[in-house]
N, C-alpha and C positions, 0 to 999 in steps of 0.2 A: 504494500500500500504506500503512493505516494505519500509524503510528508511536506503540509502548505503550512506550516506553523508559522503565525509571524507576531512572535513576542515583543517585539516594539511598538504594538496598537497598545498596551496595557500599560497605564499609566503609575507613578511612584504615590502611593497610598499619604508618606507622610516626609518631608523633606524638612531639615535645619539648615536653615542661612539665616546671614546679617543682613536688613534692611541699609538704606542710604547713610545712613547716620551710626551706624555698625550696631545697634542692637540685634541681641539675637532676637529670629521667628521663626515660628511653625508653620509652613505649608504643607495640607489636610484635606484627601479628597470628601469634602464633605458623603457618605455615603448613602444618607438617608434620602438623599434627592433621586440616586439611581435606581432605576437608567433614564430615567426621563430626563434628569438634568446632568450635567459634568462638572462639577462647579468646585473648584480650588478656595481655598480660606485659609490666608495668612493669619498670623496673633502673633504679639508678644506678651500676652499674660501669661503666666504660666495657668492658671483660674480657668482662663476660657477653654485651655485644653480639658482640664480634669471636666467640663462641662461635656466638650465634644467628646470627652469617651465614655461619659455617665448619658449618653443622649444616644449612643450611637453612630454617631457621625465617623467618627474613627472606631474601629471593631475587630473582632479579631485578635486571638492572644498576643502573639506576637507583633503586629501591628502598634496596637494597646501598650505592651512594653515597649518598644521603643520612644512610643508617641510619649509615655511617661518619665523616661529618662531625658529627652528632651525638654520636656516640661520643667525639668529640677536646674538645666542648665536656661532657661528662658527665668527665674529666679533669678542665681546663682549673677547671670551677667546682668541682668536687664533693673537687678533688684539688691541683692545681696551685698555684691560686691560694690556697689556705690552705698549703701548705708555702712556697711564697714569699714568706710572712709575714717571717721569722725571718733573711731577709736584709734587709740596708741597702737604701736606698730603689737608688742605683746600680746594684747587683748584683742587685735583682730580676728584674729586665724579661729581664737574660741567662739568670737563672739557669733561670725560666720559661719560657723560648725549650729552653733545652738538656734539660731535663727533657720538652717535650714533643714533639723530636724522634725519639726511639725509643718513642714511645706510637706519632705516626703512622706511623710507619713500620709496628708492628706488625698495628695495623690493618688497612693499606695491603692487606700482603700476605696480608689475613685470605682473600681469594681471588684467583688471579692473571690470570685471563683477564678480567674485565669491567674497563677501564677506568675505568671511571665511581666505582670506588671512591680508585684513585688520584687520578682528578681533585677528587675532593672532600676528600678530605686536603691535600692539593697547595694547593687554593683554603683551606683552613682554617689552612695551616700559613703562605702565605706572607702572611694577613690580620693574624695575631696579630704575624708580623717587622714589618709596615707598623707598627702599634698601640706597636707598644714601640719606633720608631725615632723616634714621634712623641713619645714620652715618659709613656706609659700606663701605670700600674702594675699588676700582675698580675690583682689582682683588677675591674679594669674592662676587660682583655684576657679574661678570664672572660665577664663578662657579654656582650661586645659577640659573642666566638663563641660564643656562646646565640643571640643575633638572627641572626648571621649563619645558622645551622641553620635559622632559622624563614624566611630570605631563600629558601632553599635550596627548604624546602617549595615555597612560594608558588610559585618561578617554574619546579618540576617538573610543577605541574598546567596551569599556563599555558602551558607549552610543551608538554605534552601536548595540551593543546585546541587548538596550535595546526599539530601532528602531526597531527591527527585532521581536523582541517580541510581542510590540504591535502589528504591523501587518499581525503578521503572523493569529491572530483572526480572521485577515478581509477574510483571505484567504478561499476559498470554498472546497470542496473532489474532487480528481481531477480534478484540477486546470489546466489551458489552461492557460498560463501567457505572457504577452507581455511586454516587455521594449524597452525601446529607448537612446542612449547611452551608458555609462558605468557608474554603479554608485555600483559597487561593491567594491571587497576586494582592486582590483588594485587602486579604486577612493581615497579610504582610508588609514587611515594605517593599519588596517586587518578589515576583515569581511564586510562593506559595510552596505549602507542605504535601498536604491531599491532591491540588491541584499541581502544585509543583511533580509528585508522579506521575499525574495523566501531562503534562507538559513533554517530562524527558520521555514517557512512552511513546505520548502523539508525533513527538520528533524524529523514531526512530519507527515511524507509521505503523506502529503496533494498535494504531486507538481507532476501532470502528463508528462509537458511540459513548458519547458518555449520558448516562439518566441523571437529572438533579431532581430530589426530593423538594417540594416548594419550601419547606420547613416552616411549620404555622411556629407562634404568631407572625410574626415580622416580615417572614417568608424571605430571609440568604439566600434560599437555594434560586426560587422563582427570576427575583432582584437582580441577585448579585453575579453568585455562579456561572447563571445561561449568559450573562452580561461579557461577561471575560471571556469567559469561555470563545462566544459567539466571535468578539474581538480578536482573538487568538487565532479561532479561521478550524476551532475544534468541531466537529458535531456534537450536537446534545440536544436534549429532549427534556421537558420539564415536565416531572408529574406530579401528583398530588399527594404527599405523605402515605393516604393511606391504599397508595395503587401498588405498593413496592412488591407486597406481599404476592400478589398478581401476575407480576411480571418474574418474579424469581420461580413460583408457579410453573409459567411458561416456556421455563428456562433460557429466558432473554437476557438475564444477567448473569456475567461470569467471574466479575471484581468487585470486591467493596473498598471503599479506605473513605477514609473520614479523618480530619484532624482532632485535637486534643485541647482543653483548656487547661487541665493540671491530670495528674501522671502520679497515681500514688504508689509507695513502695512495692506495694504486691505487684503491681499491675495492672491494676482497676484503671478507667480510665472517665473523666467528667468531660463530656462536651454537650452541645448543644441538644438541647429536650427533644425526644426521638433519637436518637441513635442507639439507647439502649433496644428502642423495640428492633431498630432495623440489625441490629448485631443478632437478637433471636430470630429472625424470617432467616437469616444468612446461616447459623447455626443449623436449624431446621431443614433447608434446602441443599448443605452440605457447598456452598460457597465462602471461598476466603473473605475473609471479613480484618481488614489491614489498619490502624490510625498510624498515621505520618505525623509525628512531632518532633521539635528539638530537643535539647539538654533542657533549654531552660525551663522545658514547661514539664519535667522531673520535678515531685515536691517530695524528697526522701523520708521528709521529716513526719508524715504522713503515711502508716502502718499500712491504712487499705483505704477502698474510698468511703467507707462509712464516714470516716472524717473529715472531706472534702465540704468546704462550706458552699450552697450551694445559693445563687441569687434567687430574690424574684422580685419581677417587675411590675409593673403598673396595670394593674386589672385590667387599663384600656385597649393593651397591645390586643387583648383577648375578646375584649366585649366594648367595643367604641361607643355603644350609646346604653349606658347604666340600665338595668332592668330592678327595679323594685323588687327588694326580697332575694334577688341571686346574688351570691358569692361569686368570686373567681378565683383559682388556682393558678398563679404562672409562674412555676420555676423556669429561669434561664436554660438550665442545663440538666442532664440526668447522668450517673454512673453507670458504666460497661462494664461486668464484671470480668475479670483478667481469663479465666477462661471459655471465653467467648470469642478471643480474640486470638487470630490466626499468630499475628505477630505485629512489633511495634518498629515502626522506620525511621532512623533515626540519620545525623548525619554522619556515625559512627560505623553503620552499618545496619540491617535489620537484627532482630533478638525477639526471644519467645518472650511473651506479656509479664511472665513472673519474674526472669533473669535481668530485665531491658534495664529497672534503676541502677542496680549494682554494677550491670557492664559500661553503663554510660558516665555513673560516677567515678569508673576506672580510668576512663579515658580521660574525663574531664581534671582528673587529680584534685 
């Protein structure tokens, strides 16, 4: 099968640069507008970001982390580092340190279930203690978590190519693919985990089809998904969450993978609400059932997923005009239990669901 891929329609989710006057900004495909709109949005608050990822607009684990560690450097320069002027050269570096530990914090918990957002606070917050224990003063603890943001970018994509890699292995010759959510280029800052495997498969024309689940409420899959996807020059098909079971039935699907928001030590896996059912149709029907994540969305610290905290949002996503008397239930995400899952693809390599924390925490050191 020829291979039309062309990965330069898909656009950079979340970019850091200086504005005219060199503060730092955030440029953010807003993604609530798509597809209908394509609309970029700059800030230099650090505030409006934790907005854009509590709203949606930036989404996506890894996405989300980065767009958070940005955040902590749009602070840091735009904020931090000019109030810590005004103290003695000594009292700087602390004062700077204490002022931006309830920024990340706020951040942090700008959504609670993806890891990747604490990790990347976490990685920003304990860069700047390194920096000022060396003897850095505010404003070059400023700059250096600018770079470190732009470090961030770089080895998001590289680890996604390198996501997309491994398992594009696993992928079959005319491939019948199914996902659930969005865990591509839009999830990311380019290329993508889930989708980043249908990428390096479709590139090596191994991709007949891909199915995207609509994914109620919000519907990634419908939006987002067929959106890149269709930009990308991939085939795919949207259907309606609960057609999956149908089509696996018919034996029209021959892949699953689906990305990850946090990654607990057994194996269990948290993503987006609906993937635990669509792992039992795949289980049932005797098809691979794959999630594509990185290191970062490993949370060790976390036994199984019963621990995994899990969001919910706003009744409305669910039920837009209130009905008297009814409730709504909308968790964000649901848990995969570790044997359910074929195996976990990482940038390390793939590994079976139980072994993937500890092998990746080997790597990672």
């Amino acid at each position: 099968m020829q291979s039309s891929i062309d990965l330069t329609r898909l656009p950079r989710s979340v970019r850091l640069g200086r504005d005219a006057d060199g503060r730092a900004e955030l440029t953010y495909l807003d993604e609530r507008l798509l597809p209908g709109e394509e609309c970029f949005c700059s800030t230099g608050s650090w505030r409006c970001v934790v907005d854009a990822i509590k709203t949606l607009a930036v989404r996506g684990a890894p996405a989300i982390g980065a767009a958070g560690a940005a955040a902590v450097a749009l602070w840091a320069v735009n904020e931090g580092a000019r109030g810590a002027v005004s103290h003695g050269c000594a009292e700087a570096g602390e004062s700077f340190l204490a002022e931006l530990r309830p920024v990340a914090a706020e951040i942090s918990a700008a959504r609670p279930t993806a890891v990747n957002l604490t990790w990347a606070t976490a990685r920003m917050e304990s860069f700047a203690k390194r920096l000022v224990a060396e003897g850095a003063a505010p404003g070059e603890v400023a700059d250096s978590l600018f770079d470190e943001v732009l470090r961030i970018e770089r080895e998001d994509e590289k680890v996604n190519r390198a996501i997309g890699a491994a398992g594009a292995a696993l992928i079959p010759e005319h491939a019948r693919i199914l996902t659930h959510c969005n865990a591509g280029s839009l999830a990311t800052v380019f290329f993508g985990t889930a989708l980043g495997v249908v990428y390096a498969a479709a590139e090596q024309g191994k991709v007949e089809r891909v199915f995207a689940d609509e994914t109620r409420p919000v519907g990634q899959g419908a939006r987002l998904t067929s959106w890149e996807l269709s930009r990308a020059g991939v085939p795919v098909t949207v259907i309606c969450d609960n057609m999956a079971a149908s089509l696996m039935g018919k034996e029209m699907i021959d892949f699953v993978v689906v990305g990850a928001d946090r990654i607990a030590a057994n194996g269990d896996v948290a993503n987006k609400i609906g993937t635990y059912g669509v792992a039992v149709l795949a289980h049932h029907h005797s098809i691979p059932f794959y999630v594509a994540a990185p290191a970062s969305t490993f949370d060790v610290s976390l036994p199984d997923g019963s621990a995994i905290p899990i969001e919910e949002r706003d009744p409305s996503e669910v039920l837009p005009q209130p009905i008297d008397g009814v409730d709504v239930y909308n968790p964000a995400f649901d848990v995969t239990p570790a044997e359910l899952i074929s195996g976990i693809i990482t940038e390390f390599g793939v590994f079976p669901p139980q072994d993937a924390a500890r092998e990746v925490a080997a790597r990672v050191g």
